[in-house]
C-alpha positions in Angstrom: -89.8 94.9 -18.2 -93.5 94.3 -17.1 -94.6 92.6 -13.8 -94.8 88.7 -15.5 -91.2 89.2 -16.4 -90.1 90.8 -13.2 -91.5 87.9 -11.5 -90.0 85.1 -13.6 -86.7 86.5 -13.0 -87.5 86.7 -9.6 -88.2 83.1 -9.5 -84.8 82.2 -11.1 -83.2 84.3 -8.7 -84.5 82.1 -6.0 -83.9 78.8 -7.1 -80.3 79.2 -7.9 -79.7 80.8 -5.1 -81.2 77.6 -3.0 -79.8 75.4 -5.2 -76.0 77.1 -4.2 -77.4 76.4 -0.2 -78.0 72.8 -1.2 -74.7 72.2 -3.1 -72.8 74.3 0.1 -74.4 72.2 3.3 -73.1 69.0 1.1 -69.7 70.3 1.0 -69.7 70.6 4.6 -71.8 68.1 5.9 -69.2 65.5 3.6 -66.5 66.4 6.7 -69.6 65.8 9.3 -69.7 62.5 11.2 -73.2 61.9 12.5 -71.0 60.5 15.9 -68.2 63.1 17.2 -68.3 66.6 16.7 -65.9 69.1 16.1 -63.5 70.1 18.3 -64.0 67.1 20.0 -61.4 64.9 21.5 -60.3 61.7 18.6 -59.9 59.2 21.6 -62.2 60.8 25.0 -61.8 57.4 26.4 -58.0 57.2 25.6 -56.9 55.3 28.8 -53.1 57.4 28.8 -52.1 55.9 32.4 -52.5 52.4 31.7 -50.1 52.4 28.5 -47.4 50.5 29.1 -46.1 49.6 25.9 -46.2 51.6 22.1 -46.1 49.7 19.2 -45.1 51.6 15.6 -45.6 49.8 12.2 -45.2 51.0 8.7 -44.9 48.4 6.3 -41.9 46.0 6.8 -41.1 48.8 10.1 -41.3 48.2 13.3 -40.5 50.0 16.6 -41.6 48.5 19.7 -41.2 50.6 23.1 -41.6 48.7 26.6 -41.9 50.1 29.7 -39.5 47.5 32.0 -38.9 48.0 35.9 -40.2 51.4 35.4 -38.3 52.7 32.7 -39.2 52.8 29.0 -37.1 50.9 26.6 -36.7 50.3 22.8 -36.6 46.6 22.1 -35.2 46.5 19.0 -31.8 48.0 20.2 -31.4 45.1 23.6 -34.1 47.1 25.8 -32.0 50.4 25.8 -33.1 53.2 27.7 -36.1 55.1 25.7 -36.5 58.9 26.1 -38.9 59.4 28.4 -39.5 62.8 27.7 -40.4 62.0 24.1 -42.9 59.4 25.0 -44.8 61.6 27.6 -45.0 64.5 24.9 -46.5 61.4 22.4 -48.7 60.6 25.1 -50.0 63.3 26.5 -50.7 64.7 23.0 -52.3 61.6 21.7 -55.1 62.2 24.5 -55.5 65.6 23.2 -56.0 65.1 19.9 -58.9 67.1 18.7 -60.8 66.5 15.5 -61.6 69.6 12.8 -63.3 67.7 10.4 -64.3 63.9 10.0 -65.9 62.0 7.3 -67.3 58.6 6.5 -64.7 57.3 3.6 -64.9 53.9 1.8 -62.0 51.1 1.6 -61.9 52.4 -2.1 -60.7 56.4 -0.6 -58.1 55.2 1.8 -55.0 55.0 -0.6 -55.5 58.5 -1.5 -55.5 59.4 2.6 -52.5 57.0 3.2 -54.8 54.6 5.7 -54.8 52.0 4.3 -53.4 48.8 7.0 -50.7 46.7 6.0 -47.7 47.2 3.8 -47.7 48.8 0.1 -46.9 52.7 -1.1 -50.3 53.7 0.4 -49.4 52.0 3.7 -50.7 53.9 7.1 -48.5 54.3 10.4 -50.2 52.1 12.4 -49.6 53.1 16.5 -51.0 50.7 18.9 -51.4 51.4 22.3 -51.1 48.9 25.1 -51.2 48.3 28.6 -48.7 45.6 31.1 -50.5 42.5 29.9 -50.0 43.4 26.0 -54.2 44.1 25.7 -54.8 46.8 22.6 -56.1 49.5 24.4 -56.2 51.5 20.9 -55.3 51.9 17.9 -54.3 55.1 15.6 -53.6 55.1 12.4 -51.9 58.2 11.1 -52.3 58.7 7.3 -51.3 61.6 5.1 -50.5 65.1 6.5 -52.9 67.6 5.2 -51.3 70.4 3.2 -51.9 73.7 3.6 -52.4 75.9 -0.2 -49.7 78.8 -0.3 -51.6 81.8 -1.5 -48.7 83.1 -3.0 -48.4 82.9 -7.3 -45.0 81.0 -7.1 -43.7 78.4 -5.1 -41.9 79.2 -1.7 -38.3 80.2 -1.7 -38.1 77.6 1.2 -38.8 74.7 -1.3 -42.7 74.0 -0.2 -43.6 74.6 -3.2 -47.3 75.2 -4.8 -48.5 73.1 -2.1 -47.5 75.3 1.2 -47.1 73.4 4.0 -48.0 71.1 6.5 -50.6 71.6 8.9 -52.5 68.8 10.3 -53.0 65.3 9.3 -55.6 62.5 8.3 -56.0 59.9 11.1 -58.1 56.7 11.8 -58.9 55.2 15.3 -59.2 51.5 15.1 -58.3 49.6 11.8 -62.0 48.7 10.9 -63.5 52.3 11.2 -64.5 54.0 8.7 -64.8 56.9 10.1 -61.3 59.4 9.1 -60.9 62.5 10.9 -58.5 65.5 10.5 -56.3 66.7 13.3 -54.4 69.9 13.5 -51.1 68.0 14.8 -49.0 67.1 11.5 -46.9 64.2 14.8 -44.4 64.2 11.9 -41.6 63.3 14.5 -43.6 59.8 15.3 -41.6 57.4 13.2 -41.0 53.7 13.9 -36.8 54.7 13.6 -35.5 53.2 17.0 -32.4 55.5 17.0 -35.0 58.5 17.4 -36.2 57.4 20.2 -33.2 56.2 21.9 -31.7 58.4 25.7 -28.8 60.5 24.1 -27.2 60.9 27.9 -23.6 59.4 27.9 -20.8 59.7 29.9 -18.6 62.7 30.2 -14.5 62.0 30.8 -12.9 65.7 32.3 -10.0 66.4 34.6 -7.9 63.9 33.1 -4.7 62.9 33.9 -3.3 60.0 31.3 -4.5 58.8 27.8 -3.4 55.4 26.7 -4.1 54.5 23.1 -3.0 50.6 22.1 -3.0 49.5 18.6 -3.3 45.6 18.5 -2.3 44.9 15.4 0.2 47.4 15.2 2.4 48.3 18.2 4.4 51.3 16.7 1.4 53.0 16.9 0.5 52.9 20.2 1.5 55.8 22.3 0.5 57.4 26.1 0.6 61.1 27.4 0.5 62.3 30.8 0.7 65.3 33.2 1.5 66.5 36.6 -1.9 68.8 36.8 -4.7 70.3 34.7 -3.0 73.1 33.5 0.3 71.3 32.7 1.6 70.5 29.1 1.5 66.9 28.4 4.3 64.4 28.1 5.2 61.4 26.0 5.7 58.6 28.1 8.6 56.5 27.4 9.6 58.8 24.8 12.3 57.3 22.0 15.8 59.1 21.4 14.8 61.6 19.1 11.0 61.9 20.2 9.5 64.9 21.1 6.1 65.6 21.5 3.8 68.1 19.3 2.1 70.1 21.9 -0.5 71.6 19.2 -1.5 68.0 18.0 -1.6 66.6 22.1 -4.3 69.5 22.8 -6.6 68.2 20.7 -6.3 64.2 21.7 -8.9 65.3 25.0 -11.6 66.8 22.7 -13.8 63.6 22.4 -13.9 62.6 25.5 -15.4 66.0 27.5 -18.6 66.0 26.0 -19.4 62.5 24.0 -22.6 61.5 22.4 -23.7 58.4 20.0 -25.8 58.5 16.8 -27.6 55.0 17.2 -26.6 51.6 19.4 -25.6 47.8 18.1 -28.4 45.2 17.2 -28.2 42.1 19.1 -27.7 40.3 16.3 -24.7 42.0 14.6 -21.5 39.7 15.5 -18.6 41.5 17.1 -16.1 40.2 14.7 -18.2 42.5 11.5 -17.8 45.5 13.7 -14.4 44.7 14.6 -14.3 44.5 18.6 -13.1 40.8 18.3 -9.5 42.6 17.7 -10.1 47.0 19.0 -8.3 49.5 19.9 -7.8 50.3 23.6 -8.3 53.5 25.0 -7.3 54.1 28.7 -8.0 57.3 30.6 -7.3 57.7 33.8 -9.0 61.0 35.7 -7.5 63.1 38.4 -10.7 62.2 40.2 -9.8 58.7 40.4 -12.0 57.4 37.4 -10.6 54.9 35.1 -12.3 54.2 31.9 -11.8 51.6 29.1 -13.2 52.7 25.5 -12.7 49.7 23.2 -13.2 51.2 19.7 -13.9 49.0 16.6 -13.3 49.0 13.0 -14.4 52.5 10.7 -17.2 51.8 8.6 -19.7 54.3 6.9 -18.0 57.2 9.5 -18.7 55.3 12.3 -17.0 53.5 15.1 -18.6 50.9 17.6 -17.6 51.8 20.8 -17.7 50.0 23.9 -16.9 51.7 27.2 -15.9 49.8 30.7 -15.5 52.5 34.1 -14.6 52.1 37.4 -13.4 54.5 40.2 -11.3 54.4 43.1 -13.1 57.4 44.9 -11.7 58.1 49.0 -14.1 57.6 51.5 -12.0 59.9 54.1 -9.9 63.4 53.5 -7.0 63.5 55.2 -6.8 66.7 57.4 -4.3 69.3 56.5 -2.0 70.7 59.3 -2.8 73.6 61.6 -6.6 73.0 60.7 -8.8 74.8 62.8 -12.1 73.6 64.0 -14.1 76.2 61.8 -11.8 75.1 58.8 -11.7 71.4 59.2 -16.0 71.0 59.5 -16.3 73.2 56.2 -13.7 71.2 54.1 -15.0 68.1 55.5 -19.0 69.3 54.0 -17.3 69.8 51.7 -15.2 66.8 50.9 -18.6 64.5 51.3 -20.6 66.5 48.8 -18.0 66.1 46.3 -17.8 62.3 47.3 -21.7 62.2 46.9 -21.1 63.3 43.3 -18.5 61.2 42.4 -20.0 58.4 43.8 -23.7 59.3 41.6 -21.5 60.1 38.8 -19.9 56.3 38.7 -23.7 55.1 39.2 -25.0 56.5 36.3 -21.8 55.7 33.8 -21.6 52.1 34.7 -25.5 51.8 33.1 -23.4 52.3 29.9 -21.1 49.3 29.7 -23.9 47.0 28.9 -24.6 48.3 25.3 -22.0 49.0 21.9 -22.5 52.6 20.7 -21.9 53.9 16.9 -20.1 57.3 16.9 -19.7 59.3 14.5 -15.6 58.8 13.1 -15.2 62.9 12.5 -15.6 63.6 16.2 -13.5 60.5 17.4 -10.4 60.7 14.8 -8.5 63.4 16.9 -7.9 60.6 19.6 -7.1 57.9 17.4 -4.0 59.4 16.0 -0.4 57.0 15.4 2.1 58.0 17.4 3.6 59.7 14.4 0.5 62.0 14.3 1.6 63.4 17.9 5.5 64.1 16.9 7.3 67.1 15.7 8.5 66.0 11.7 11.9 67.0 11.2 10.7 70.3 8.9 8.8 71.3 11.7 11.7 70.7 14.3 14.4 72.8 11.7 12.4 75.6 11.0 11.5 76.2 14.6 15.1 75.5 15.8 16.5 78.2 13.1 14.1 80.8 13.7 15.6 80.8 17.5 18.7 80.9 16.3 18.5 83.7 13.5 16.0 86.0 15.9 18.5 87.3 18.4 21.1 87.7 15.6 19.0 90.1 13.6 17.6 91.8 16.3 21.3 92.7 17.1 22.2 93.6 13.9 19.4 96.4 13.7 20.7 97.3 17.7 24.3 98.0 16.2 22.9 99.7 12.9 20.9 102.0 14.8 23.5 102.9 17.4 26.1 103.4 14.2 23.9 106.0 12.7 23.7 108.0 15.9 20.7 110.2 16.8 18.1 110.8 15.1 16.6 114.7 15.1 13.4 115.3 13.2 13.2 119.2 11.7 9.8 120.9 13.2 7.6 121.9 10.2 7.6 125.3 9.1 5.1 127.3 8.2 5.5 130.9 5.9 2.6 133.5 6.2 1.6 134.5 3.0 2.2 138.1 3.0 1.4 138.6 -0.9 -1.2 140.2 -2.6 -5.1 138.5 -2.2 -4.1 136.9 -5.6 -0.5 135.1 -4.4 -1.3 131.1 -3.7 -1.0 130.3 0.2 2.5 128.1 0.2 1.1 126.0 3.3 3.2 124.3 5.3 6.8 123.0 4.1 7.1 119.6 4.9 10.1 118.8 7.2 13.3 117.7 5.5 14.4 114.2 6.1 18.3 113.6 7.5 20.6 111.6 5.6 21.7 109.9 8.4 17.9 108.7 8.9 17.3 108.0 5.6 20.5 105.8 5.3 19.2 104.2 8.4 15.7 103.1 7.1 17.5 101.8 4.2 19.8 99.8 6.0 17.4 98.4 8.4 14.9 97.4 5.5 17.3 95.7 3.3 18.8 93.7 6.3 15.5 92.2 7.5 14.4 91.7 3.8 17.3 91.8 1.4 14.6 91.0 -2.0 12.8 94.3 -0.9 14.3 97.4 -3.2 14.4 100.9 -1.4 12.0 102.8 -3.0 13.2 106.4 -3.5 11.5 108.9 -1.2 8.7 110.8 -3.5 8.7 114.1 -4.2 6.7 116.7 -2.7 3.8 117.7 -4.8 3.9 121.5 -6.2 1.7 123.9 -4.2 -1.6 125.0 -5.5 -1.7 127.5 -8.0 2.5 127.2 -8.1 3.7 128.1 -11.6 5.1 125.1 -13.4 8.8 124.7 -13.7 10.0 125.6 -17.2 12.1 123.3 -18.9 16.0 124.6 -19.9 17.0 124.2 -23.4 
């Protein structure tokens, strides 16, 4: 190669490799807004203290949250309490929202991003952000998440496939921007679903002391247990002749009511007849803390039950002093005495907010209370067997008493053990196992075919032949 080649190539060389530099600062400058940089916050100006009200669309959606005598509520289920916690998370994280790449994009690029506003397949969240007076203080659309590529050769054993998984997501502030962005927070838990944003805190029944269950429209049903203390069976009140009370299936009747929760609550608009509370079943506890509650329980439908609850309590406002108190014992048991009284009383403050509202519960965790009375009482099988099994018991056990005092005692042979006193190339006998007594061995028999007559005695097997033993030979 002379020096006019060397040079031409040279040349070559050069303009590729510029041309590469040109084509690379085009690929990044595409994700480059001319405005915000990156690492810069999506809203610097985001106003977070003044937002009083959040308002989620997608498509025919909608989830409206309203801060009310300073507490957040969801609108679309009567103004029930909204988690706060969940809101300040949103919050907080929407003013920290930091952009990683941005680019100007065309009406014409949106579906393919999910932002574009209004309703359709290609529809974007659309999170509007407003202060006490109902003034927009901003507006975020969210669009698709942004995926990210598994480097693997086959798709995840964890089903996210060739496409990995989520890591960040394409967003839009205002609706006439066109300006989209790309945030490293997927916020795949902000849905306009009111039950997700609903306070799950419900009211806890313990330490009771009566369940009442009435069945309007069918009295023979109905059915109430008590007891005397915590740690007392219960009873069937005004129990029938022939009645008696399954204890197993009256252990479980308490299980719903010591730690409740709800799935979702009642529209305003759904009529109490179509979820059955124009005709429910009552539920009456009463507590030994002097709490009485009311559940009104409707009709099943898709494993649910509405549930409305009504509480009231009956707490004493003085303790009446034991005898023989001394002056040491009576101040501690009265500090006592109030702080328990202060709980009660914050206890029926925060479970009367509940009667307000009509709950859906799921029917799995609810069914073992709303059992016929039938359901709590031993079946005749059940009653037989158990009354025959106390009646054969002490018969056999002394049957085997008189069988074992028949065969007398019992005296087990020590083992023996013969030294081998033959050549090196005698076999070693070992130990002789000991030999069983008849009077034993008609024993065992007569105890095993008592308790089990179908059982056959097997005979005793034979001892195998010592090692290196010379097998028996066989008389003609």
């Amino acid at each position: 190669m002379n020096r006019k080649q060397f040079i031409i190539l040279l040349v070559f060389v050069v303009i590729i490799g510029a041309a590469g530099l040109v084509l690379r600062h085009r690929q990044n400058a595409a994700w480059e807004s001319p405005n915000p940089t990156l690492g810069e916050k999506l809203m610097p100006k985001f106003p977070v203290n003044d937002v009083a009200a959040i308002t989620i669309k997608q498509g025919t959606n909608q989830l409206d949250l309203v801060k009310k005598d300073d507490l957040w509520r969801v609108k679309q289920r009567n103004d029930y309490p909204a988690n706060y916690s969940d809101i300040r998370s949103f919050l907080l994280k929407a003013q920290d929202l930091k952009i990683i790449q941005s680019e100007q994009v065309g009406p014409s690029q949106l579906p393919r991003l999910s932002l574009v506003p209004g309703a359709g397949t290609n529809a974007a969240m659309v999170v509007d952000f407003k202060d006490d007076k109902g003034k927009t203080l901003q507006t975020l659309l969210l669009g698709k998440q942004h995926m990210h590529a598994s480097t693997g050769a086959s798709p995840s054993p964890y089903g996210m496939g060739s496409e990995g998984w989520p890591d960040g997501r394409y967003v839009k502030v205002g609706s006439h921007s066109d300006l989209v962005a790309l945030i490293s927070e997927t916020l795949s838990n902000i849905q306009p679903n009111p039950a997700d944003w609903l306070n799950k805190d419900f009211f806890k029944i313990q330490k009771v002391h009566s369940i009442e269950v009435d069945y309007p429209t069918h009295p023979t049903n109905s059915w109430k247990l008590t007891r005397a203390a915590e740690t007392t069976e219960w009873k069937l009140a005004d129990a029938k002749p022939g009645e008696k009370l399954d204890v197993t299936q009256a252990s479980s009747v308490t299980s719903p009511l010591s730690s409740p929760y709800f799935n979702d609550v009642a529209t305003q608009d759904t009529k109490a007849k179509d979820l059955g509370m124009d005709n429910p079943t009552v539920v009456k506890v009463a507590t030994f803390d002097h709490f009485d509650y009311t559940l009104k329980i409707g009709k099943k439908k898709d494993d649910t039950y509405p549930l409305a609850i009504t509480v009231s309590a009956n707490i004493p406002k003085e303790r009446t002093p034991g005898k023989n108190e001394t002056k040491a014992d009576k101040a501690k048991l009265d500090t006592a005495f109030k702080a328990k009284q202060t709980t009660l009383e914050d206890k029926l403050a925060q479970e009367s907010k509940y009667q307000n509202w009509t709950y859906l519960v799921s029917s799995w965790s609810w069914d073992s209370l709303l059992k016929n009375r039938s359901q709590l009482l031993q079946t005749n099988k059940t009653e037989k067997a158990s009354n025959a099994t106390a009646k054969t018991a002490p018969k056999k056990a002394a049957s085997v008493v008189s069988l074992i005092k028949k065969a007398g005692p019992v005296v087990a042979s020590k083992p023996v053990f013969v030294t081998n006193t033959s050549p090196p190339t005698a076999p070693d006998v070992g130990p002789v196992a000991p030999k069983e007594s008849a009077s034993a061995k008609k024993l065992a028999n007569d105890v095993s075919s008592f308790l089990d007559p179908n059982k056959a005695t097997a005979p005793a097997p034979k001892a195998p032949a010592p090692a290196g033993a010379p097998a028996a030979t066989k008389k003609n």
